[in-house]
C-alpha positions in Angstrom: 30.0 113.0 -100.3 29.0 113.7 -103.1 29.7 111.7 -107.2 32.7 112.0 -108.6 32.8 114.1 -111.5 34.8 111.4 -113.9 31.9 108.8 -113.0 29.4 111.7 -113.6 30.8 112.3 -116.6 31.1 108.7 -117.4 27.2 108.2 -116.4 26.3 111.1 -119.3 28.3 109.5 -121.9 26.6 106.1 -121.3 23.5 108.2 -120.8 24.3 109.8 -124.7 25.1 106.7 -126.1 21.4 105.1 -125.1 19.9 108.5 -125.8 21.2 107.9 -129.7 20.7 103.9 -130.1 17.0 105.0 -129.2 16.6 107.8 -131.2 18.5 106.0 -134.2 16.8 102.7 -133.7 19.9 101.0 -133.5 21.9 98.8 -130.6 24.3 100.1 -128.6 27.0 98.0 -130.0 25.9 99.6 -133.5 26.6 103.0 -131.9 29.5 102.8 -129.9 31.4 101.4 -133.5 29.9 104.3 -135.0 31.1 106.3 -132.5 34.4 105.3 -132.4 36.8 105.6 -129.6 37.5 109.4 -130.2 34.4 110.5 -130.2 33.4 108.5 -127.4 36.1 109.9 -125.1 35.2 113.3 -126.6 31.9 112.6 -125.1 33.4 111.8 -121.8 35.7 114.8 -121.7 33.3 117.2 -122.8 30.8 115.9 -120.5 30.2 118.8 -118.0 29.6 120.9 -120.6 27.6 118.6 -123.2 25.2 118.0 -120.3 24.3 121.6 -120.1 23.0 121.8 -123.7 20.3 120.7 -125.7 20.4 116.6 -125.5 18.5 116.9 -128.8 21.5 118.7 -130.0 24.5 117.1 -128.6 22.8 113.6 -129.8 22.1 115.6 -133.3 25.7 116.2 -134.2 27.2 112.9 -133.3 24.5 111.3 -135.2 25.5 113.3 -138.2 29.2 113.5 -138.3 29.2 109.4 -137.2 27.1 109.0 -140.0 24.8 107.1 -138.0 21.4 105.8 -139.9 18.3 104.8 -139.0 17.8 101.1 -137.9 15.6 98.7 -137.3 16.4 97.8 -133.4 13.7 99.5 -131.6 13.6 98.6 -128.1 10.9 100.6 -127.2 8.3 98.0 -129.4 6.2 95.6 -128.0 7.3 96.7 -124.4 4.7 96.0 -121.4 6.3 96.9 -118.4 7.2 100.1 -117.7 10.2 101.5 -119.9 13.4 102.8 -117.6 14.6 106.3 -119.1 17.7 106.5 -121.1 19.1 107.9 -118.0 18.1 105.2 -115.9 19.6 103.3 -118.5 22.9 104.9 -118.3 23.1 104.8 -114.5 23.1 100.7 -114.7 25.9 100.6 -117.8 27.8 103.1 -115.3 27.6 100.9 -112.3 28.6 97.8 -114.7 31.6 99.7 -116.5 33.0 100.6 -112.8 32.6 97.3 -111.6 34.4 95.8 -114.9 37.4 98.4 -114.4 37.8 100.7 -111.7 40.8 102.5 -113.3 38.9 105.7 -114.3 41.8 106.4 -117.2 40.5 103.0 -119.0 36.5 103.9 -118.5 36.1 104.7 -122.3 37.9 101.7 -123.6 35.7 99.1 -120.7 32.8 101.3 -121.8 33.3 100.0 -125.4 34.1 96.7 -124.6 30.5 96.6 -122.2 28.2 98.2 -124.4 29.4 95.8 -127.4 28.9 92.8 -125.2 25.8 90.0 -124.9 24.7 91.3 -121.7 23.4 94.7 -123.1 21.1 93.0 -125.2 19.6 91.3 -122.1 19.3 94.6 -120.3 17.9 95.9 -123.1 14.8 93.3 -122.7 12.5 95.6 -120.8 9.8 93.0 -120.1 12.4 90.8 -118.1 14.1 91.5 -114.9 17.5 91.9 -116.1 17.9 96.0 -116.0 16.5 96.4 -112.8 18.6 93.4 -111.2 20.9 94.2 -108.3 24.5 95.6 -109.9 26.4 93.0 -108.4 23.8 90.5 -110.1 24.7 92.1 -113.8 28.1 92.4 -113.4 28.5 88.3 -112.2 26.2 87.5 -115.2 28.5 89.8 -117.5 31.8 88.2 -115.9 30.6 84.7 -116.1 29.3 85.1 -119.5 25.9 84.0 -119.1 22.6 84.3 -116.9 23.1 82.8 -113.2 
């Protein structure tokens, strides 16, 4: 059996949003405010068909009409190890949203609230363990607040 399409579409939106915080230089928490929740869920809704386009595109337009600038967070710097896709990326705040809230009509708003948490910035730390951690790990770590 296969994905369902509302968590597919929920993976490519988290997918997008680290596809942008890497091409703006900027953290995820920076983008998803940017963002806002209506274009965030326009994201999600659109998903199916966003996917099928030009990533360089779709990422393109929300950069310009969120008014999102260049920053300073590159997370790409100074990395050792090897360096997970954006999609890779996506897939783990996918599996963390779900396990937060399961209730697919409240992804966007969890999806907010997990990207603008102190957990991403961990994740985002490629030369530790954290983003390639078991998801159960991540989401105890995110639930009790800290690092187990």
């Amino acid at each position: 059996m296969g994905e369902l399409q509302k968590d597919n579409d929920l993976f490519f939106t988290c997918s997008l949003i680290e596809y942008i915080a890497r091409k703006t230089k900027n953290t995820k928490k920076y983008v998803v405010e940017k963002l806002g929740y209506e274009k965030i869920n326009k994201i999600y809704e659109l998903a199916e068909v966003y996917h099928s386009e030009n990533l360089d595109k779709v990422s393109d337009e929300f950069i310009q009409n969120s008014q999102i600038e260049l920053g300073d967070y590159d997370i790409l710097e100074n990395i050792t190890e090897r360096i997970p896709s954006f999609w890779e990326i996506g897939r783990i705040y996918q599996r963390l949203i779900k396990m937060v809230n399961e209730n697919e009509n409240e992804y966007m708003k969890t999806l907010i609230k997990v990207l603008s948490s102190w957990i991403i910035e961990k994740i985002d730390n490629y030369n530790s363990s954290m983003y390639y951690e078991n998801p159960n790990y991540i989401y105890e770590c995110y639930k009790e607040g800290k690092i187990l």
